[in-house]
SEZARO-825081 format. One record per atom (N, C-alpha, C): x, y, z; residue in one letter. Coordinates in steps of 0.2 Angstrom, whole numbers, padded with zeros to 4 digits, always signed. Last residue first. Example, Ala and Ser with C-alpha at 12.3 -4.5 7.8 and 13.67 -1.06 7.14 Angstrom:
2
+0064-0011+0035S +0068-0005+0036S +0064+0000+0039S +0066-0028+0039A +0062-0022+0039A +0066-0016+0039A 
//
This chain:
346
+0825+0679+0717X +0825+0672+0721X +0822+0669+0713X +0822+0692+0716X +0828+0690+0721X +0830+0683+0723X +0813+0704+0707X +0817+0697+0710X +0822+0694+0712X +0815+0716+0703X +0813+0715+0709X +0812+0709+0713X +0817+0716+0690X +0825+0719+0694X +0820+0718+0701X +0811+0700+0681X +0814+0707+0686X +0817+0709+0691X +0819+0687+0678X +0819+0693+0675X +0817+0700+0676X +0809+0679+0682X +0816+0680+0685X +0820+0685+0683X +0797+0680+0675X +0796+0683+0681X +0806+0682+0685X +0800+0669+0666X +0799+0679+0663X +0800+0685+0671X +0810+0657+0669X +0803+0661+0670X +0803+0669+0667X +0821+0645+0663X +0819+0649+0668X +0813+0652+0664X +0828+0633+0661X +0820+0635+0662X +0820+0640+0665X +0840+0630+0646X +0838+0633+0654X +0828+0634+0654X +0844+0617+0640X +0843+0621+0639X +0838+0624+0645X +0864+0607+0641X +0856+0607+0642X +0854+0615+0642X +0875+0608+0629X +0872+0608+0635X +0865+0609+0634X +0875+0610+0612X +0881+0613+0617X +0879+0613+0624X +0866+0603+0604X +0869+0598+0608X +0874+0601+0612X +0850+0605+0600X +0854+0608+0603X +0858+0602+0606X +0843+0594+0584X +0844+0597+0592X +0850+0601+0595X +0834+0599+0571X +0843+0598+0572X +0842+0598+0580X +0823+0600+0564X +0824+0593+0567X +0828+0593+0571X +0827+0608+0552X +0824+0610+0557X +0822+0605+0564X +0843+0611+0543X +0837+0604+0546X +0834+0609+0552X +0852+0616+0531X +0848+0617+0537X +0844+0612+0538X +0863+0617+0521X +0860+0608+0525X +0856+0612+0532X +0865+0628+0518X +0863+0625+0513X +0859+0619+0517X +0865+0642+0532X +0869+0636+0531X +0864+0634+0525X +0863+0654+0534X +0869+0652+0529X +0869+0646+0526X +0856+0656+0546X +0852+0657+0538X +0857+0657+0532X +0864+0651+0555X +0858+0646+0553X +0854+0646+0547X +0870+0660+0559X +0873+0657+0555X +0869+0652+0552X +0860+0667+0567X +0862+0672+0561X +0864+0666+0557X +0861+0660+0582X +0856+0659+0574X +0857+0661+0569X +0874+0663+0586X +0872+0655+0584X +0866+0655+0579X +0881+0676+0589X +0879+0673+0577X +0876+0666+0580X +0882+0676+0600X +0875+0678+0599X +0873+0678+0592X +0886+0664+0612X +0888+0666+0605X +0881+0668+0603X +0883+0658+0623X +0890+0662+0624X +0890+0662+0617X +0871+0651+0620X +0872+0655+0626X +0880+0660+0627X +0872+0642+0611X +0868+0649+0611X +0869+0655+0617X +0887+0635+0605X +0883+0637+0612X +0881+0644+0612X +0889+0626+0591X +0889+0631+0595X +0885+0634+0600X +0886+0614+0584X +0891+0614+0590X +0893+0619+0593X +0881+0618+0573X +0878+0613+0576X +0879+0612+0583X +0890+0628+0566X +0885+0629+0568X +0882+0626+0574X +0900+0623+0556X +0901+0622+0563X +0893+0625+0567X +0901+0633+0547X +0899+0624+0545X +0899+0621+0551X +0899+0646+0552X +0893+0644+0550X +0893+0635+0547X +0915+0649+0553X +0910+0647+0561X +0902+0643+0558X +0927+0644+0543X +0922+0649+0546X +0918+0646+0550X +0941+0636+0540X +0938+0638+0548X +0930+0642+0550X +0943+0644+0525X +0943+0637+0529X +0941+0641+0537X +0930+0654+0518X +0935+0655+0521X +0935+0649+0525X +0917+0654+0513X +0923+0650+0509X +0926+0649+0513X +0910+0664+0518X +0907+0655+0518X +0913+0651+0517X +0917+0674+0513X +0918+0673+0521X +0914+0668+0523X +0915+0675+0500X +0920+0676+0503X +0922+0673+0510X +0901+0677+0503X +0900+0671+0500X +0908+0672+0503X +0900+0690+0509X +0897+0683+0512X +0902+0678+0509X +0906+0697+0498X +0910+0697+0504X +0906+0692+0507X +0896+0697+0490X +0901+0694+0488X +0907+0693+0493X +0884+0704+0494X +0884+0698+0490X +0891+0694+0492X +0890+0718+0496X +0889+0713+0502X +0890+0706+0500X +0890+0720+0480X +0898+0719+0485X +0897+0716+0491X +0878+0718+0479X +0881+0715+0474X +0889+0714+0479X +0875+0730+0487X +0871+0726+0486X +0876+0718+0484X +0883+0743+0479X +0882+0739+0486X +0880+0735+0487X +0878+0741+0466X +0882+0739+0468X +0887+0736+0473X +0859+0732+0467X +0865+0737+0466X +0870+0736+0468X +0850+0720+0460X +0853+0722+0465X +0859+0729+0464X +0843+0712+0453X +0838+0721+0453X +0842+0721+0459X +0847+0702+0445X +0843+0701+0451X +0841+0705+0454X +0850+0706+0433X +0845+0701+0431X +0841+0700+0439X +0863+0712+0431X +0856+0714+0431X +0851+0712+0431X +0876+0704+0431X +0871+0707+0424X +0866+0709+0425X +0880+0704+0444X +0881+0711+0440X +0878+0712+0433X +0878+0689+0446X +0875+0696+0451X +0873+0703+0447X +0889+0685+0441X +0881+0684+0436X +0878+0687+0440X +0901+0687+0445X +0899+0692+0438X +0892+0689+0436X +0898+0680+0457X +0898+0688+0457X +0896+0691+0451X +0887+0667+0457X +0892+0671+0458X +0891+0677+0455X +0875+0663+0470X +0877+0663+0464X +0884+0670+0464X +0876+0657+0484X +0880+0654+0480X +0881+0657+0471X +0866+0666+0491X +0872+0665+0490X +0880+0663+0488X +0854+0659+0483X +0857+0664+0482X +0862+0668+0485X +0853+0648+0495X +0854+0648+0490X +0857+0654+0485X +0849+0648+0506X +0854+0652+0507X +0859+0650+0502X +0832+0650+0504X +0836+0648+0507X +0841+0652+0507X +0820+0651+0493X +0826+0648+0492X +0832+0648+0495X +0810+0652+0502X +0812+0659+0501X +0820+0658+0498X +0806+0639+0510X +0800+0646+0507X +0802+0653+0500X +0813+0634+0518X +0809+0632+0511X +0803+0634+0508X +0822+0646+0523X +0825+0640+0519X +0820+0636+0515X +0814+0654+0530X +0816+0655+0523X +0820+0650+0518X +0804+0643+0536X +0800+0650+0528X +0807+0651+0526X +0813+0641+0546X +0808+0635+0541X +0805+0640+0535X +0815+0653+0552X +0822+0650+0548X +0819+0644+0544X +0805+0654+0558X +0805+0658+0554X +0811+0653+0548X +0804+0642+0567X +0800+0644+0562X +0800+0649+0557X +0815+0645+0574X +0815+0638+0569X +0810+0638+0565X +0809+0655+0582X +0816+0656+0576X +0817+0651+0573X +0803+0649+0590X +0800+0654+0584X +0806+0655+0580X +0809+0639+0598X +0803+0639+0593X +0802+0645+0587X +0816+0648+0604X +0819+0641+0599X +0815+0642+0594X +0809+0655+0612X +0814+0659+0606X +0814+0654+0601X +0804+0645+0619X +0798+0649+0616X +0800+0653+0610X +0814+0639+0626X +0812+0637+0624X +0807+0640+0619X +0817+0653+0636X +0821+0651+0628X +0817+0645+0625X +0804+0649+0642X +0805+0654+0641X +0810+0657+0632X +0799+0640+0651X +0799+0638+0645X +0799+0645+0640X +0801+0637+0668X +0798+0641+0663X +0801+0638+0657X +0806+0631+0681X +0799+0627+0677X +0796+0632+0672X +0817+0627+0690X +0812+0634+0687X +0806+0633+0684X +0825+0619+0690X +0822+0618+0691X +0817+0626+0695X +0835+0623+0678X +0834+0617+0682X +0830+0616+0687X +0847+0636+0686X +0841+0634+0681X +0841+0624+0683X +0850+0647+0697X +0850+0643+0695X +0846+0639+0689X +0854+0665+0702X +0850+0660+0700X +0851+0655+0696X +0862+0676+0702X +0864+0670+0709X +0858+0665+0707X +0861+0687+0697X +0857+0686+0701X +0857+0679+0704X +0870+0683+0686X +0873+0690+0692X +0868+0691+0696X +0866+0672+0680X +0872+0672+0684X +0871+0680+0688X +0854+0682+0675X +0854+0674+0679X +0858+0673+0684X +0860+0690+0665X +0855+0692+0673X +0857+0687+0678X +0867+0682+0658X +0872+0687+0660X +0866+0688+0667X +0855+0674+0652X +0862+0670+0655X +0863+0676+0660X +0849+0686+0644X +0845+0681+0652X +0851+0679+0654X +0861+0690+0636X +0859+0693+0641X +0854+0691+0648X +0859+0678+0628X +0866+0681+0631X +0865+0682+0636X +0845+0680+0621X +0848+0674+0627X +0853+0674+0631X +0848+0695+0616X +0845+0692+0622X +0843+0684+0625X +0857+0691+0606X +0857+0695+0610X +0853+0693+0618X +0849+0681+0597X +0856+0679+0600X +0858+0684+0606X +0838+0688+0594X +0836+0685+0597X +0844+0681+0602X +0845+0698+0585X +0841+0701+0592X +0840+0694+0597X +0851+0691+0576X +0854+0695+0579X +0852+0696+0584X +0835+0687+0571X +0839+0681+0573X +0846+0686+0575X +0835+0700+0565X +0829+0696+0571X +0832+0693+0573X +0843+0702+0555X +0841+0706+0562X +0839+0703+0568X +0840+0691+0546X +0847+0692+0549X +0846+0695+0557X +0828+0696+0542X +0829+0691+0547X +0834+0688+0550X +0829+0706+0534X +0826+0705+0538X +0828+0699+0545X +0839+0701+0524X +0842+0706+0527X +0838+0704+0536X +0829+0691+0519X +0837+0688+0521X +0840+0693+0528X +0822+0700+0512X +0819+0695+0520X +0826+0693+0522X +0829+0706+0504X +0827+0712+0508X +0823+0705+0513X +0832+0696+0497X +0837+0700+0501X +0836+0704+0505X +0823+0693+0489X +0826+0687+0491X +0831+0690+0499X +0814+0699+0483X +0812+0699+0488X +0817+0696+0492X +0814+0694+0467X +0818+0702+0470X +0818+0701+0476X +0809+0683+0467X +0815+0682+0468X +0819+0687+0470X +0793+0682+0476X +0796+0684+0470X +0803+0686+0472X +0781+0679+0482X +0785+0673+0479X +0789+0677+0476X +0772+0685+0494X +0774+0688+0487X +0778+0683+0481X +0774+0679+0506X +0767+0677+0501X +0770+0679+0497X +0784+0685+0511X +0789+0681+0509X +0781+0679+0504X +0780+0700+0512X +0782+0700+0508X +0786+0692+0505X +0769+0696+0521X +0767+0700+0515X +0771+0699+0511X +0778+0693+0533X +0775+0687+0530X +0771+0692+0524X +0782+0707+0534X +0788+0701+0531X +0784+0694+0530X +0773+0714+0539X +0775+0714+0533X +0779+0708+0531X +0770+0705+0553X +0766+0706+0545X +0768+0708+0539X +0781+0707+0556X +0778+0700+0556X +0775+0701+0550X +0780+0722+0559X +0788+0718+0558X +0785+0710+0554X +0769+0725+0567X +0769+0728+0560X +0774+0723+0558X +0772+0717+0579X +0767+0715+0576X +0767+0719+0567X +0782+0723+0581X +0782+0715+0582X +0779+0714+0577X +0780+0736+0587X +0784+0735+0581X +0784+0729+0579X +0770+0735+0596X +0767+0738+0592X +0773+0735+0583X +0780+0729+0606X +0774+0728+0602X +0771+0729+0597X +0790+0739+0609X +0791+0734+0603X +0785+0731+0600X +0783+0751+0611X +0788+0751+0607X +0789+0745+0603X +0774+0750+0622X +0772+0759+0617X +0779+0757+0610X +0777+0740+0629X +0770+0742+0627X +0771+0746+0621X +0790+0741+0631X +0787+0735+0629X +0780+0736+0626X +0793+0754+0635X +0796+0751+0629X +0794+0747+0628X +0784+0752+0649X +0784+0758+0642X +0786+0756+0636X +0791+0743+0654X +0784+0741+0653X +0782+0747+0647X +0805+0749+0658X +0802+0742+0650X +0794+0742+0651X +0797+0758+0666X +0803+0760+0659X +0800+0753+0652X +0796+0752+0676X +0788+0756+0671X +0792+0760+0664X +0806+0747+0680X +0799+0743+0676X +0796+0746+0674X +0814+0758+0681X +0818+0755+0679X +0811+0752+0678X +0805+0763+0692X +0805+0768+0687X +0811+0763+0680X +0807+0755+0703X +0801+0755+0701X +0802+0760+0693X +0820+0752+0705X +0818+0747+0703X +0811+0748+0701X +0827+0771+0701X +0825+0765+0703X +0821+0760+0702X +0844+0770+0688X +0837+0770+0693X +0834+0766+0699X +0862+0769+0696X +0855+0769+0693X +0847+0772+0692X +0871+0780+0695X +0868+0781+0700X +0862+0775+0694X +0890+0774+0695X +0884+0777+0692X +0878+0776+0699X +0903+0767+0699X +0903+0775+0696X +0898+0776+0694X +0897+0753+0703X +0902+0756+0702X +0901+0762+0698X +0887+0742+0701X +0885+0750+0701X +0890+0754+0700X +0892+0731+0704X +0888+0731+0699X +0884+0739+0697X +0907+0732+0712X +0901+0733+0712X +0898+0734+0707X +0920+0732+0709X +0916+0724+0706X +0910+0727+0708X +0926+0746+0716X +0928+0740+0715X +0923+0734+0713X +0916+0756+0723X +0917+0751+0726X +0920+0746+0719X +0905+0771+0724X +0914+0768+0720X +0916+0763+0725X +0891+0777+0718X +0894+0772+0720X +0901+0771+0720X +0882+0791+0720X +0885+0787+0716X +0887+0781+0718X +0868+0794+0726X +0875+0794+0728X +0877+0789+0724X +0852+0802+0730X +0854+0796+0727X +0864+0798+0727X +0843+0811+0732X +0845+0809+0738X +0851+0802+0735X +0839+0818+0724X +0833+0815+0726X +0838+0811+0730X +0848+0826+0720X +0842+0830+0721X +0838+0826+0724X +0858+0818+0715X +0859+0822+0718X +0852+0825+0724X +0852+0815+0700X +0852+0808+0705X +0853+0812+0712X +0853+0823+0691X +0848+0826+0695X +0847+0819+0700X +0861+0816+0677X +0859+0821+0680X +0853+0822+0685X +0859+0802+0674X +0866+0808+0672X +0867+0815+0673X +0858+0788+0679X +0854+0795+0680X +0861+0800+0679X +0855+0773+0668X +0859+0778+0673X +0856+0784+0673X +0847+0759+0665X +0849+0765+0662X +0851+0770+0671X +0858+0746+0657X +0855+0748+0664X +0853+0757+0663X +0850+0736+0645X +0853+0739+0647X +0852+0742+0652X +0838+0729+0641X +0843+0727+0640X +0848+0730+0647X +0830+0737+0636X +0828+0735+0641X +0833+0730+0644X +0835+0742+0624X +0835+0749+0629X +0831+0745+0636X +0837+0733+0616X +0842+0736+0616X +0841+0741+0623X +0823+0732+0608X +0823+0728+0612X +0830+0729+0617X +0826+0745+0602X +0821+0745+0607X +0823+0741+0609X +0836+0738+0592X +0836+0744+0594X +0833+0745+0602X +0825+0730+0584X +0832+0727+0587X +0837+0733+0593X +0815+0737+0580X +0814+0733+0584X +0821+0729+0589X +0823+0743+0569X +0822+0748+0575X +0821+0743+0580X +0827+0733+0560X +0832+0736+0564X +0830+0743+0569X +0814+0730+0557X +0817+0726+0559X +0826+0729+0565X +0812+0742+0549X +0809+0741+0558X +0813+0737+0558X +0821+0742+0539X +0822+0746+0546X +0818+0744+0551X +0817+0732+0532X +0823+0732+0537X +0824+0736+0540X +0804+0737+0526X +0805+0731+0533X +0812+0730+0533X +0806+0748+0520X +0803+0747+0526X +0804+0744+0531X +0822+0750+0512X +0819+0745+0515X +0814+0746+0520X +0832+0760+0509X +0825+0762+0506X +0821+0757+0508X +0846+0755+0517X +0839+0760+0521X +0833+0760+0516X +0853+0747+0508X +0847+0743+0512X +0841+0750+0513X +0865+0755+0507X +0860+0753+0500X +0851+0751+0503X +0867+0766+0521X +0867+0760+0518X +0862+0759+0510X +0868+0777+0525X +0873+0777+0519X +0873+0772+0517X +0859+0780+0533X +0861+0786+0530X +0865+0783+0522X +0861+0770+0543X +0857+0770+0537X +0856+0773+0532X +0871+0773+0551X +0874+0767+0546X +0868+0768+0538X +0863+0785+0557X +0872+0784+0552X +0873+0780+0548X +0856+0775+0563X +0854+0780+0559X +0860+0783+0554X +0855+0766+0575X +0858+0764+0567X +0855+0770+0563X +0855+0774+0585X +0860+0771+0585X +0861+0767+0577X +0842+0780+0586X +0849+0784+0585X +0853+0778+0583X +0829+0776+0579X +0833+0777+0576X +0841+0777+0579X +0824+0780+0597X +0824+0774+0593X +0828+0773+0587X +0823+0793+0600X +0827+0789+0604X +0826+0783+0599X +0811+0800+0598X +0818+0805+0595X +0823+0799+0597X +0800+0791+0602X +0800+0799+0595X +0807+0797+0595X +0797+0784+0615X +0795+0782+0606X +0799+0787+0601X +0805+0795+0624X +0806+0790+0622X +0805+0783+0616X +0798+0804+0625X +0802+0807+0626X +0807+0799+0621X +0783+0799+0625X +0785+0803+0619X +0792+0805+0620X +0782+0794+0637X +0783+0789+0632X +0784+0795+0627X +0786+0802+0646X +0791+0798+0647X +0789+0794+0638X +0773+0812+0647X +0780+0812+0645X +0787+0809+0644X +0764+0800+0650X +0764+0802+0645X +0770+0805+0640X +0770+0799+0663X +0771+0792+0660X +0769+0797+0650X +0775+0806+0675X +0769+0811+0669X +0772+0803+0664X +0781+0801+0686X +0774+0804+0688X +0772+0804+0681X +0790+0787+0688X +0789+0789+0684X +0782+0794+0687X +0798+0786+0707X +0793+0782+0700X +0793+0790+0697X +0810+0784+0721X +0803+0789+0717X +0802+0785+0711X +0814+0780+0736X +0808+0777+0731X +0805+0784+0728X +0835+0779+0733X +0828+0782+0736X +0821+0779+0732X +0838+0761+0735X +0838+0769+0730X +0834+0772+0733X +0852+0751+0744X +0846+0754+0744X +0844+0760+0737X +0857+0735+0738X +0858+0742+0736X +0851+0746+0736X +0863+0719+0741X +0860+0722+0740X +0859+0731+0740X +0870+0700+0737X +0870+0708+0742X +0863+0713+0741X +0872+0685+0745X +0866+0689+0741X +0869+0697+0744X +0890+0680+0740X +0885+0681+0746X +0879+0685+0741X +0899+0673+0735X +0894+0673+0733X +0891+0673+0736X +0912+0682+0733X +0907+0678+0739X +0904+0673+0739X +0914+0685+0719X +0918+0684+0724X +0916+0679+0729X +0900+0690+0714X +0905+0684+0711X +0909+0682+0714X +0886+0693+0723X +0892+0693+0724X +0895+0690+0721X +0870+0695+0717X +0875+0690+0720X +0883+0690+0719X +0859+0706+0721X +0864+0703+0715X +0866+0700+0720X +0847+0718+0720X +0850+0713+0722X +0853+0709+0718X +0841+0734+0721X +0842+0730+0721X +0846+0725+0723X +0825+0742+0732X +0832+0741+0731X +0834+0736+0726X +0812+0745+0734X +0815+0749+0736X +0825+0748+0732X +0798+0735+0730X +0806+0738+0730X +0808+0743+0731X +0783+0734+0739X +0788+0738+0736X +0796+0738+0735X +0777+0725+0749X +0780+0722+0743X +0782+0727+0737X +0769+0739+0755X +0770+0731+0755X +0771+0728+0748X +0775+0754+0749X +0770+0751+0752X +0773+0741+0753X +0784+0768+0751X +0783+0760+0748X +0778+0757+0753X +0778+0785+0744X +0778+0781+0751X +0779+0772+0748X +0789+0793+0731X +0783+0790+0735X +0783+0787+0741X +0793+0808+0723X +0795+0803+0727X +0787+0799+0730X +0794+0809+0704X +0793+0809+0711X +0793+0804+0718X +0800+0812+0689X +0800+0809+0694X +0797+0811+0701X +0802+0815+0673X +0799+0817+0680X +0797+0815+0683X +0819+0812+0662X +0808+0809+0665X +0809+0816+0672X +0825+0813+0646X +0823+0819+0652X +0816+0813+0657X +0839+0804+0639X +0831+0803+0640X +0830+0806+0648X +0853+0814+0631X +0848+0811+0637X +0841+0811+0638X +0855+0820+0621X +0853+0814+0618X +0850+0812+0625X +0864+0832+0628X +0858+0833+0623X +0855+0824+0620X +0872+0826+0635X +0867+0828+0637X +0862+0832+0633X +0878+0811+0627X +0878+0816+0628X +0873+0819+0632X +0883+0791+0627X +0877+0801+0624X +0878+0805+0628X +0891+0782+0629X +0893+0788+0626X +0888+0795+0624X +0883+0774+0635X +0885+0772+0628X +0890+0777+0626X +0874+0774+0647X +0883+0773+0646X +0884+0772+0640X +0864+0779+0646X +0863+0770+0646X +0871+0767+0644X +0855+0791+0652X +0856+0786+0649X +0858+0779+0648X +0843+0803+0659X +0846+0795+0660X +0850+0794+0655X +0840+0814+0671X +0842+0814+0663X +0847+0807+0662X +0825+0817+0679X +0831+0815+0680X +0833+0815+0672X +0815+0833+0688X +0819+0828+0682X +0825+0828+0681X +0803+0832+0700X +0810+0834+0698X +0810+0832+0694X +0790+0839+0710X +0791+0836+0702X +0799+0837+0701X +0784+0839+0725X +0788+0841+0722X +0790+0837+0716X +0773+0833+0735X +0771+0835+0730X +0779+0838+0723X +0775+0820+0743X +0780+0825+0743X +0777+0826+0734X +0764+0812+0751X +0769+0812+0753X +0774+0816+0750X +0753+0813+0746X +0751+0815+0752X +0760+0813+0757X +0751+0813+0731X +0748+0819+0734X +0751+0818+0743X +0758+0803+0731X +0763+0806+0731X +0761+0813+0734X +0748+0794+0731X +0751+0795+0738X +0755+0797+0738X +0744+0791+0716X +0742+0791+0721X +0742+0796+0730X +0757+0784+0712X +0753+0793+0709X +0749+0794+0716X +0756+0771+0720X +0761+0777+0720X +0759+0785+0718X +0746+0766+0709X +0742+0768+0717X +0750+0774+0722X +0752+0766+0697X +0746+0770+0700X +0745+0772+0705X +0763+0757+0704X +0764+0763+0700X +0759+0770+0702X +0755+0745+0707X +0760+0748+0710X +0760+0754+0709X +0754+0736+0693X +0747+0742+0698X +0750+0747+0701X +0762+0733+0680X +0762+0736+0684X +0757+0741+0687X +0762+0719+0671X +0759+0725+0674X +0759+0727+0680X +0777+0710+0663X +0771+0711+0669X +0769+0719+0670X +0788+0707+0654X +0779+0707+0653X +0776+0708+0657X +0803+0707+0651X +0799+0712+0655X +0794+0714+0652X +0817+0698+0648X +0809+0701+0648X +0807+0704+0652X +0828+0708+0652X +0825+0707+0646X +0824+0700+0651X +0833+0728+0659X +0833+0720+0659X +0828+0717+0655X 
//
């Protein structure tokens, strides 16, 4: 689930009391339904603990049908060897999903496209539900087969191993990537130089993708947690607006904008712009698809961030960007960081 900034003490004090409640180390093999295999399965070692006050034990959703509050006992184990989980998970699990595409893309020689598209990635893994694909069995856990239940045919984790997950991936992953990610791309927009055009273009396409992604996905929690906005008092998308109206201000008058989309194909190909012919062929299928009558990027103004995750990608197309512009598809949500955990219910 996305965001997820809070520390977790819990945890600790769990390692704790496992000495005095069930010394036994099992391992679960999670994914995240995508189709991986059990050789791509992220392995952890888990243990059971005692819940103490204000330990989840379960989750909670709100009925579509109903709309009653329901809820879903797990057994209480957590992560025991956190060391093992982050190396299981920094190392071999970040690249996979665009690693094919980069194999054969012109872009992969890109440092800063790749983070940028590892960063996109990671934030992808907190997103998602991760499932026990093996060893749910051993620890007491039971599938589910209910029709509309939010668990239907998988065994989740649980809500404590499910936050010491993103707290792992937020700390030991995107963080660290954030901040490399920023720097080099303000190093490279300082650079002034017209080569540079495509590789921040590429860049920030990503970013503005990710950021489309996950305002989707708070809506999708929100709704399936029965919560309301309006009177929450967080400033949460507000805080996305902002920084992507910042970014999108560097490249439109920083970084000639969505200008060099405009030049044409055979002045691309006299070599003057240090593009190759992949390169040159993406070039030209944009512009292709700027032209097309209907396209979505002249409309921009009047698309709702909330059910369209190109609303900002489109914004690095547009010639008449204004940074002033207001959101007019509906009012914009308050929700908190804190509604965003799988142990919030209210």
């Amino acid at each position: 689930m996305y965001p997820r900034l809070v520390i977790i003490t819990r945890a600790t004090q769990a390692h704790v009391e496992w000495f005095t409640c069930d010394k036994t180390i099992r391992e679960l093999k999670l994914t995240q339904g995508f189709g991986e295999g059990l050789e791509n399965a992220l392995r952890l070692r888990v243990s059971r603990f005692e819940p103490g006050p204000g330990d989840r034990t379960a989750y909670f959703w709100t009925d579509e049908k109903t709309g009653l509050l329901r809820s879903m006992e797990i057994p209480p184990y957590f992560i025991s060897d956190m060391d093992a989980a982050k190396a299981t998970v920094v190392f071999p699990i970040t690249r996979h999903t665009f690693e094919s595409a980069l194999r054969f893309s012109a872009f992969g020689q890109s440092k800063l496209v790749s983070l940028a598209l590892d960063t996109w990635v990671a934030a992808r893994f907190i997103e998602s539900h991760w499932r026990v694909f093996e060893g749910g069995e051993e620890i007491g856990a039971k599938t589910t087969t209910e029709p509309g239940h939010p668990y239907d045919g998988f065994i989740p984790v649980t809500p404590i191993m499910d936050t010491q997950l993103d707290n792992l991936v937020i700390a030991d992953l995107l963080a660290p990537m954030r901040e490399e990610l920023l720097k080099r791309l303000k190093a490279k927009i300082d650079e002034k130089k017209r080569s540079n055009w495509l590789e921040i273009y590429l860049t920030l396409f990503v970013i503005m993708s990710n950021t489309g992604w996950i305002i989707k996905d708070m809506i999708a929690i929100t709704t399936w947690k029965g919560l309301k906005a309006g009177n929450r008092g967080g400033q949460l998308t507000r805080g996305y607006i902002h920084a992507c109206k910042s970014l999108l201000s560097y490249f439109h008058y920083a970084c000639s904008g969505s200008f060099p989309l405009t030049i044409p194909a055979h002045e691309l190909q006299t070599g003057k712009h240090n593009m190759t012919g992949d390169q040159i062929e993406y070039m030209t299928f944009v512009q292709q698809e700027l032209s097309r009558p209907g396209s979505k990027h002249a409309n921009w103004r009047n698309m709702d961030m909330y059910k369209d995750d190109e609303y900002w990608t489109h914004q690095l197309l547009c010639k008449d960007w204004e940074g002033d512009a207001q959101y007019t598809a509906g009012p914009i949500d308050d929700f908190t960081e804190d509604d965003f955990l799988s142990s919030s219910t209210t």
